[in-house]
C-alpha positions in Angstrom: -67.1 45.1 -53.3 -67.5 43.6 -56.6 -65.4 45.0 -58.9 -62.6 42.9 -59.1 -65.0 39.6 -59.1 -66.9 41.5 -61.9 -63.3 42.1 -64.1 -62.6 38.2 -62.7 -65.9 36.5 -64.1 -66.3 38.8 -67.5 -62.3 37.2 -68.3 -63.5 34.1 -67.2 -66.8 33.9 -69.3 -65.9 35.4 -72.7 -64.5 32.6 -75.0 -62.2 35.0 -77.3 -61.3 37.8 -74.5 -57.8 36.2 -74.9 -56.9 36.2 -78.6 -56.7 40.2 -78.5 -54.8 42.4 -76.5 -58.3 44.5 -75.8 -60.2 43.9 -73.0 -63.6 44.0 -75.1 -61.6 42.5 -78.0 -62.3 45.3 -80.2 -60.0 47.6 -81.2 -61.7 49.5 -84.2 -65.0 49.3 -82.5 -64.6 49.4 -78.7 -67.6 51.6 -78.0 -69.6 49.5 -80.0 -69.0 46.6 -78.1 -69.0 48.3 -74.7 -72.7 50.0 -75.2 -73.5 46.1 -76.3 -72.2 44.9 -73.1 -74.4 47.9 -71.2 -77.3 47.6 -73.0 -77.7 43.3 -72.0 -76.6 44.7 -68.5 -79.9 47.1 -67.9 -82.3 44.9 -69.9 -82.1 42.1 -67.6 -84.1 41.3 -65.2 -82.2 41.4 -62.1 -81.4 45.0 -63.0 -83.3 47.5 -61.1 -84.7 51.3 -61.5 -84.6 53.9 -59.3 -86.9 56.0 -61.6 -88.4 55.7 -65.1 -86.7 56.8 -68.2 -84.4 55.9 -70.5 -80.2 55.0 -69.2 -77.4 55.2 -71.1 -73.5 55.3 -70.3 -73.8 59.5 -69.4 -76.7 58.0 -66.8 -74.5 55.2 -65.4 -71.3 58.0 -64.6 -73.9 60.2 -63.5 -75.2 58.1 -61.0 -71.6 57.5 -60.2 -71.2 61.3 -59.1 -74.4 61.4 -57.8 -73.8 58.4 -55.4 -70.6 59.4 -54.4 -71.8 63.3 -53.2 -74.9 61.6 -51.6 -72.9 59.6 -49.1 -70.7 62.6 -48.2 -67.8 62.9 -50.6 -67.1 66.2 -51.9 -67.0 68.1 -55.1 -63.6 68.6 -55.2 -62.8 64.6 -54.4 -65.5 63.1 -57.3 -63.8 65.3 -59.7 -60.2 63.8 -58.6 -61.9 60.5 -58.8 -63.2 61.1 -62.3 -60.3 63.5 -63.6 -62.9 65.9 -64.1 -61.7 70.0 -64.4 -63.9 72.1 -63.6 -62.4 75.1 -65.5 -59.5 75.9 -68.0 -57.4 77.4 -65.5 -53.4 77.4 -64.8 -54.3 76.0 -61.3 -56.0 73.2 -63.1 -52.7 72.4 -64.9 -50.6 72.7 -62.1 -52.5 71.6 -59.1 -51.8 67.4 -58.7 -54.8 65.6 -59.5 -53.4 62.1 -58.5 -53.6 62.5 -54.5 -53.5 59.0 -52.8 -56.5 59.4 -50.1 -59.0 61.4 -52.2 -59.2 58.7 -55.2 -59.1 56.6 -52.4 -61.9 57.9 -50.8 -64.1 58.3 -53.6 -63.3 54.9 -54.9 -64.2 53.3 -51.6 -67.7 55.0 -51.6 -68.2 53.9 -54.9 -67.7 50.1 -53.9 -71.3 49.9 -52.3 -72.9 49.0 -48.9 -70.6 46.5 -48.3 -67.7 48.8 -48.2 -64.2 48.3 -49.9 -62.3 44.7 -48.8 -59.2 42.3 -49.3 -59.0 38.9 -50.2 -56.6 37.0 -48.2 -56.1 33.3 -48.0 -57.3 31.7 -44.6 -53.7 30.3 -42.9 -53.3 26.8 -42.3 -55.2 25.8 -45.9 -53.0 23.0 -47.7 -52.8 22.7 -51.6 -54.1 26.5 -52.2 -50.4 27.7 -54.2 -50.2 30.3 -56.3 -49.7 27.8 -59.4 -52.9 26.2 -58.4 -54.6 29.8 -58.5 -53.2 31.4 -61.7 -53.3 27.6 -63.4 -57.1 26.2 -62.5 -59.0 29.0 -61.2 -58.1 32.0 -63.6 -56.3 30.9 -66.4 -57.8 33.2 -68.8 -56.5 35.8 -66.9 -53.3 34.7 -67.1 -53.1 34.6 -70.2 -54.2 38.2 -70.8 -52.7 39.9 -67.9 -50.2 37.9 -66.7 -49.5 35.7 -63.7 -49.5 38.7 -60.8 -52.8 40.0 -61.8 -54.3 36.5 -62.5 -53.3 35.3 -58.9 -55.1 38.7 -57.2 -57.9 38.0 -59.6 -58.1 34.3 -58.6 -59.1 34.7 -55.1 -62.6 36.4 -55.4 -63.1 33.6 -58.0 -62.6 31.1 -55.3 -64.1 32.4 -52.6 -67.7 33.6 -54.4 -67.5 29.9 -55.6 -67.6 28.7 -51.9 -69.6 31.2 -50.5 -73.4 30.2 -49.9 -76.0 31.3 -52.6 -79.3 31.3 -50.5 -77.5 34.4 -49.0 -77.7 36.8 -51.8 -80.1 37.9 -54.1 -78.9 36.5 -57.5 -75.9 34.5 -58.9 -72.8 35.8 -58.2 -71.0 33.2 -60.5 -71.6 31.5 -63.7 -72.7 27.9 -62.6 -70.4 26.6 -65.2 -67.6 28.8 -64.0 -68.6 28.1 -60.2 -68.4 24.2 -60.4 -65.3 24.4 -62.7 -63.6 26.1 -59.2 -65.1 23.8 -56.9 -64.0 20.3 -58.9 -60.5 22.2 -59.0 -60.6 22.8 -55.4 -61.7 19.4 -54.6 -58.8 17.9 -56.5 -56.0 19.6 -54.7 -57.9 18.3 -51.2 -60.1 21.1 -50.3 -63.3 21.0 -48.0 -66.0 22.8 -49.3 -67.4 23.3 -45.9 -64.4 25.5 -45.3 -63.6 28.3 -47.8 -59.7 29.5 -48.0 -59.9 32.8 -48.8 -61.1 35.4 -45.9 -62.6 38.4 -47.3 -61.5 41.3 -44.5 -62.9 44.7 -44.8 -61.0 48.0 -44.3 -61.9 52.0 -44.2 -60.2 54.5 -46.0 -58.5 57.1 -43.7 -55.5 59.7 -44.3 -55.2 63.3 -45.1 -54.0 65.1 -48.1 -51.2 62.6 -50.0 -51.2 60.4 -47.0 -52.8 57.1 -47.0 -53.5 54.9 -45.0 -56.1 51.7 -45.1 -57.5 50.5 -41.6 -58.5 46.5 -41.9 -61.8 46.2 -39.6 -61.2 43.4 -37.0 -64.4 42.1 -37.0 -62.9 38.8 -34.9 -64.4 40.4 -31.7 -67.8 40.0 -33.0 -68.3 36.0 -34.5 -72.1 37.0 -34.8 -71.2 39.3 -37.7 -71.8 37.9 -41.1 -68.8 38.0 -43.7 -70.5 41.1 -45.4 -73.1 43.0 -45.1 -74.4 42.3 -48.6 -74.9 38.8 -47.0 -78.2 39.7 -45.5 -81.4 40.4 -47.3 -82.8 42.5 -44.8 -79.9 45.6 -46.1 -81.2 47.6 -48.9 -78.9 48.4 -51.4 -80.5 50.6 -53.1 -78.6 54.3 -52.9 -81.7 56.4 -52.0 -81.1 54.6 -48.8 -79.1 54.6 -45.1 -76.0 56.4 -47.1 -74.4 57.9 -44.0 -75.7 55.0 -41.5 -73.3 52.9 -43.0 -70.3 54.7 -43.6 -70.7 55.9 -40.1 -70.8 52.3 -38.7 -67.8 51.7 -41.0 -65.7 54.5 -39.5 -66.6 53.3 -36.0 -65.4 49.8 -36.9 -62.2 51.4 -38.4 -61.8 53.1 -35.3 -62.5 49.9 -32.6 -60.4 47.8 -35.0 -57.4 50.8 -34.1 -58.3 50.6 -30.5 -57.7 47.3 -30.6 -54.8 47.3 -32.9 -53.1 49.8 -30.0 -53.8 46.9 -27.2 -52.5 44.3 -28.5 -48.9 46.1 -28.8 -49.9 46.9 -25.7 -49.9 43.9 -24.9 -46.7 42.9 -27.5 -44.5 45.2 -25.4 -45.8 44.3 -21.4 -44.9 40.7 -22.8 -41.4 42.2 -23.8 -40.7 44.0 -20.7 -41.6 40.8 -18.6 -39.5 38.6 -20.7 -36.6 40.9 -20.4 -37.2 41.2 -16.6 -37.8 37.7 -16.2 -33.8 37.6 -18.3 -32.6 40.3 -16.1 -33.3 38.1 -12.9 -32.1 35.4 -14.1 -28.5 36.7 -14.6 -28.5 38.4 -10.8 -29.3 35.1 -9.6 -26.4 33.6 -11.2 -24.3 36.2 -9.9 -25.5 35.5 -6.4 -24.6 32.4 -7.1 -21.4 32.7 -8.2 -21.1 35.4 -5.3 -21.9 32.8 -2.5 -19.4 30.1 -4.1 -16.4 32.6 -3.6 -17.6 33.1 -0.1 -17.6 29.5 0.9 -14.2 28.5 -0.8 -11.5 28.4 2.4 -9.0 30.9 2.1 -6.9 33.0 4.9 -8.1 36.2 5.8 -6.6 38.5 7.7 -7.6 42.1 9.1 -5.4 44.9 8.1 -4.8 48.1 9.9 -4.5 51.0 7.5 -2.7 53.2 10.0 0.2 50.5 10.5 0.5 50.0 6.8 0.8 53.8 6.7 3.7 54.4 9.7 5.4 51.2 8.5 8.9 52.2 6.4 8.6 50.7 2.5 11.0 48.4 2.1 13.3 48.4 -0.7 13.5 44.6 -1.2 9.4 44.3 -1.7 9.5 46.9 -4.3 10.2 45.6 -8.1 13.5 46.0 -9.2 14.4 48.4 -11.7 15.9 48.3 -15.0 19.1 49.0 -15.6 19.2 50.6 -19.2 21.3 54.2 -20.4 20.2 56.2 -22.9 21.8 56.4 -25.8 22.7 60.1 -26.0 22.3 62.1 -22.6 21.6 66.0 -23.5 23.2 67.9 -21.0 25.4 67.4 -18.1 22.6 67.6 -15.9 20.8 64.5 -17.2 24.1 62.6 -17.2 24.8 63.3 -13.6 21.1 62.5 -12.3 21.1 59.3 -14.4 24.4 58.1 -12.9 23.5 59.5 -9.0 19.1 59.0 -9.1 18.2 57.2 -12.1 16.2 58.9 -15.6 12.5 57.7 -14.9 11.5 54.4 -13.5 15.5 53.4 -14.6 18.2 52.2 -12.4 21.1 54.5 -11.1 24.2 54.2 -12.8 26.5 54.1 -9.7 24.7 50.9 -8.9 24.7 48.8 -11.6 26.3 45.4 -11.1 29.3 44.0 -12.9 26.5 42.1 -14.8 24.5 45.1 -15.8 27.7 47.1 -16.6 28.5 44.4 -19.1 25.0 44.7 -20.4 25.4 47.9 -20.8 28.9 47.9 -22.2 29.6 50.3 -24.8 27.5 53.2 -23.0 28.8 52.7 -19.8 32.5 52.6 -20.9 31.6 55.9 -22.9 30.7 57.9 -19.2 33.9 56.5 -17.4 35.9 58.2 -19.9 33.9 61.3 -19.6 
């Protein structure tokens, strides 16, 4: 849950984290500084023991691993997660140790109680821009990591600066960094009662290479707090309720698809309605159309198809033909039946008109002479 407001705030807090291209601003001496880091993280107060003993950076992986296997993640994923080989072998070579829903997995485990989330800016909130995110709210980060990471950075910032502190445990924020947010909210317009990033949590589901990432739809429910790490009466503590929550996770993942299946349900009744609703609209404009035509006057008349069929055709009703000759006839055959019946839809020869002949001139002088 907090591992991007963890990157977010350490960026945020440390005063030369941007003159080097290091994250712990040491490039000759990283360890050095990272076991400094470590050691101020376990000697404070807030920090709390599972068992006596001393706890180094081999305990904090270790608990890691141990975490992860103790909520129900296998071997086989915790070593994908750490890039871990278990042996020397060829298959260890060969086998591809980048799969999509084991890291995934493992890595949403290892987010805590409160299960893996997105940040997502609430709709309808006015002045929250991308400049205002990557200019006033991280602009450390921008400077080391550049705008896109600065702007996914940016929104824990804000919203742990609007969320309510009697909720958790501790500080989530630096009070310097927190009111530095909220005067930079205020100044763009913002209501503090109202904060304009919406954390939604999802669950981790796929098999092999696939991936996907189910967002719970806890809309259903407005009794539910924001998270879970919200109330004081969850124990965080990894000795305890592993599986009870992961269960209740994968049961919201599942309602939330349930419900993701009604509503285009519902998407594509409202389609078929609209299209039906269309589809009798245009047969009532036909009918329409249909009883216009009926009541225009006009003389009818009823026909008998066995008159039509004994009466003659007559010659003058029919279309006259044309009266064209072919250029070269082939036979003696063809010339007689184009001068006696006619080639085709043509006109006889023997009955062209002094007009036509004329018309025909040169082709018809030819087969007088013949």
């Amino acid at each position: 849950m907090f591992a991007l407001l963890s990157l977010a705030v350490y960026i945020e807090s440390t005063a030369n984290v941007s003159s080097s291209e290091f994250l712990y601003t040491n490039p000759n001496d990283g360890d050095r500084v990272v076991r400094r880091y470590l050691a101020n993280m376990v000697k404070h107060d807030g920090f709390k023991k599972l068992k006596a003993g001393n706890i180094g950076t081999h305990s904090i992986r270790k608990g890691a691993a141990t975490y992860a296997t103790r909520s129900g993640i296998s071997k086989g994923f915790v070593n994908r997660r750490g890039g871990w080989r278990t042996r020397k072998g060829v298959v260890d070579i060969y086998i591809d140790n980048t799969q999509s829903y084991p890291d995934a997995k493992t890595a949403a485990v290892l987010t805590g109680p409160a299960g893996p989330c997105f940040y997502t800016l609430r709709p309808g909130i006015g002045g929250v821009t991308t400049e205002f995110l990557v200019d006033q709210v991280a602009p450390t980060v921008k400077q080391v990591m550049g705008e896109s990471i600065a702007a996914t950075l940016a929104l824990p910032l804000l919203w742990v600066a609007l969320e309510s502190s009697e909720a958790y445990e501790y500080a989530l924020l630096p009070s310097k960094l927190q009111q530095k947010n909220l005067r930079a909210f205020a100044n763009v317009g913002g209501n503090h009662a109202l904060n304009p990033v919406v954390r939604e949590e999802f669950c981790v589901t796929g098999d092999g290479s696939q991936l996907n990432l189910v967002v719970i739809d806890s809309c259903g429910n407005p009794d539910q707090p924001n998270n879970l790490a919200a109330s004081p009466s969850h124990n965080v503590y990894p000795d305890s309720a592993l599986g009870g929550e992961g269960s209740r996770r994968e049961f919201a993942a599942l309602y939330s698809q349930i419900g993701a299946g009604r509503r285009h349900t519902t998407e594509v009744l409202n389609e078929v309605l609209r299209l039906r609703r269309e589809s009798q609209r245009e047969l009532q404009k036909i009918q329409a159309i249909l009883k216009r035509i009926a009541m225009q006057p006009a003389f009818r008349r009823n026909v008998n198809t066995q008159d039509i069929a004994a009466t003659p055709p007559n010659p003058s009703t029919h279309q006259a033909s044309t009266a064209v000759l072919s250029k070269r006839p082939k036979d003696l055959f063809e010339l007689w039946h184009e001068y006696q019946i006619g080639c085709g839809d043509l006109k006889a020869a023997k009955d062209f008109t002094a007009i036509e002949r004329g018309a025909n001139k040169f082709a018809f002088s030819r087969r007088k002479v013949f």
